[in-house]
C-alpha positions in Angstrom: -51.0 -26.0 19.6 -49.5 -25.7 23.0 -46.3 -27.6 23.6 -46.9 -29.4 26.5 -50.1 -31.2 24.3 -48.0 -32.1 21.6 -45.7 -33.6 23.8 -48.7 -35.4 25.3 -49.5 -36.8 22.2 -46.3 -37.8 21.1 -46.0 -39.6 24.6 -49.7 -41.4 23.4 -47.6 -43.0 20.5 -44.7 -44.0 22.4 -47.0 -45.7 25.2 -48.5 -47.8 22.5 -45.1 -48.7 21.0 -43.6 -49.2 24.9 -46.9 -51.7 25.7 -46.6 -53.9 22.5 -42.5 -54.5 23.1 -43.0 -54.8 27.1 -45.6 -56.8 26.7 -43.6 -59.0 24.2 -40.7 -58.7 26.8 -42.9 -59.6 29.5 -44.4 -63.0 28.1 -41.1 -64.2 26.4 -38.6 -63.8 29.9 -40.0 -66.4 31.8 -39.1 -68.8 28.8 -35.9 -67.3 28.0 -34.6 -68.1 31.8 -36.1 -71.1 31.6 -32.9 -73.2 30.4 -30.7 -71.6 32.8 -33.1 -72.0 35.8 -34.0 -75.4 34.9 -30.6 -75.9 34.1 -31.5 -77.8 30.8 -28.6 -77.0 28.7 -25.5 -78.6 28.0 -22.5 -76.6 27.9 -22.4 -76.2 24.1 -26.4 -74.6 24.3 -25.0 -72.6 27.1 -21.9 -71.2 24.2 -24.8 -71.3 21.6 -27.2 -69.2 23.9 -24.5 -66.4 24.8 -23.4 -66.3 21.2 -27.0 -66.1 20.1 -27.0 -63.0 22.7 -24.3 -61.4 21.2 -25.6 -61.8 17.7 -29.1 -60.4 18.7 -27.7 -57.0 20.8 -25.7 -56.1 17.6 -28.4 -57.0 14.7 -31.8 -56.6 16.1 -30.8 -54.5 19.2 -28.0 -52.0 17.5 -28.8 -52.3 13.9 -32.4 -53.0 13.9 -33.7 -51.4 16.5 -31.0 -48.5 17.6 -30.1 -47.6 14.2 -33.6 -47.8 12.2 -36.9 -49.0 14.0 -36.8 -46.5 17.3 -35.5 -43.3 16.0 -38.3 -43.7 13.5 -41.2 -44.3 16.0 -39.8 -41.3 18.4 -39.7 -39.0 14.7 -43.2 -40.2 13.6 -45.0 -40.0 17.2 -43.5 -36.7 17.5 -44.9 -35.3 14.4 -47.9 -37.1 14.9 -48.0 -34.2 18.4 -47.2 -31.6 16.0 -49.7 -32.8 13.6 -52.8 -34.5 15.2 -55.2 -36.0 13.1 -58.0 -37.8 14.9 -57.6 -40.9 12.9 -53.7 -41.0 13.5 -54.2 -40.4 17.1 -57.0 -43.1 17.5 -54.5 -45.6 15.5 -50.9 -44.0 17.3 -49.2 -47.5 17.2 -49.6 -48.3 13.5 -48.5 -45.1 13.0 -45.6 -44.8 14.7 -44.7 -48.0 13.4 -44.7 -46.9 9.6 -47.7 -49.0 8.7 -49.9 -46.5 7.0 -49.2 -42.6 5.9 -45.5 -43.5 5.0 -43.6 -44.0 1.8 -44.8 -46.8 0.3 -41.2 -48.5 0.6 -41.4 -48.3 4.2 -45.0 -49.5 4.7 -44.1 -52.4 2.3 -40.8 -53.0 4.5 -43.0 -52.3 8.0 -45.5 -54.8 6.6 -43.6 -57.6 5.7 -41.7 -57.2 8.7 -44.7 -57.7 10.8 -45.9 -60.5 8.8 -42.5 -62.3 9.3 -42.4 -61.5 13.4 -45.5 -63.3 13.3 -45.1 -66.2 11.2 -41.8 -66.7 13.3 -43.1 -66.3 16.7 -46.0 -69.1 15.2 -42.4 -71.4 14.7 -40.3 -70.6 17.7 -43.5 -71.7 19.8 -43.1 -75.6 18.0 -39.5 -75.5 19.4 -38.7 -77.4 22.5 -36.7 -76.2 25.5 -33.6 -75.1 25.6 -34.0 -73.9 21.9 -37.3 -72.0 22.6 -35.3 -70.3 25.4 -31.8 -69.9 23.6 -34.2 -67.9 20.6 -35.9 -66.3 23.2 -33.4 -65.0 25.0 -31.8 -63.4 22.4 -35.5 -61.6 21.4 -35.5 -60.3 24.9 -32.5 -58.8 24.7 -33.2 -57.2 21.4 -36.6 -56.1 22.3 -35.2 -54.6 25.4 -32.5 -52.8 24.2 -34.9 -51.3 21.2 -37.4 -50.2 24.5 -34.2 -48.9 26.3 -33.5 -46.8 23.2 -37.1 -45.4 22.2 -37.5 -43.7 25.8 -33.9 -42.4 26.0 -34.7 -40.4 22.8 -38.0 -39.4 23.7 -36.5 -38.7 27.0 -33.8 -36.5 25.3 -36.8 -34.8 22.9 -38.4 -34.2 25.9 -35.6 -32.1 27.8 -35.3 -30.4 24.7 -33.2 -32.2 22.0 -34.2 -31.7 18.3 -35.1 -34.8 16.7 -35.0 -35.3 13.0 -38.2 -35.3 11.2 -39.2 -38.6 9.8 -38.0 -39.2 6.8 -41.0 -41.5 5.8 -44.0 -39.0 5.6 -45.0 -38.5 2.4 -46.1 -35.2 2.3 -42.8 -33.9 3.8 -41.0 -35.5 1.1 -43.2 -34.4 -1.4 -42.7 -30.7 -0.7 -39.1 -31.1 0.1 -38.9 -32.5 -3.5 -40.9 -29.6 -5.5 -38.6 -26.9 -6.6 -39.6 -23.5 -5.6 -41.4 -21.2 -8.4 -40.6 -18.1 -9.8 
């Protein structure tokens, strides 16, 4: 396959990735800012928002999504350009996202994940302001800095860096597991 269409197709994955975390960056601003341009917090929400911050870059943004989540959606929408399947193509976002043809430890972990995003964004949306914001906020910041990492690497893979193969395809880890005969 020619390079530049793998690289097309790898971008295919990480536009589907990019669209569901802008999208979720995109709805949730407005009500993160919301407390500070309505000016609807007290001076201990204010500490408790920026400490909230903090707490969010370092476990969802550096851990969560710097350190796990996006090196593993540039990996698997990079072999899904060296690998096309229709299928995978058709369904790039659950693939890149580890929820089907992965180990089933990471498909269990990318499922319950998902299921837990969604039964908390189904809470967070009972809260009242400033706490909807303060939670918010810190979301954003996460979400962004996760968004902010994916392209940089696929930026990087695309002036030439070698990226790691995922580590969560099962038929790579298969054959790296069989010993050679003879």
């Amino acid at each position: 396959m020619r390079p530049w269409v793998e690289k097309l197709l790898a971008a295919w994955g990480i536009a589907w990735v990019s669209l569901l975390l802008g999208r979720a960056i995109w709805r949730l601003a407005p009500l993160a800012l919301e407390p500070w341009t309505q000016d609807l917090m007290t001076n201990g929400q204010k500490g408790i928002y920026i400490a909230w911050l903090a707490a969010n870059a370092y476990l969802e943004g550096y851990r969560g999504f710097q350190l796990r989540f996006s090196p593993r959606v540039v990996a698997r929408a990079i072999y899904l350009g060296q690998n096309p399947r229709p299928l995978w193509v058709i369904l790039a976002l659950p693939f890149c996202m580890s929820l089907f043809h992965s180990t089933r430890r990471q498909m269990t972990v990318s499922w319950v994940f998902v299921v837990a995003i969604v039964l908390l964004i189904w809470w967070v949306r009972s809260l009242p302001q400033p706490w909807r914001g303060i939670v918010d906020g810190g979301v954003v910041l996460g979400l962004m800095w996760g968004l902010g990492v994916i392209w940089w690497l696929f930026l990087r893979y695309l002036m030439g860096a070698k990226i790691p193969p995922p580590g969560d395809i099962p038929f790579e880890k298969a054959a790296q597991e069989q010993p050679a005969l003879g």
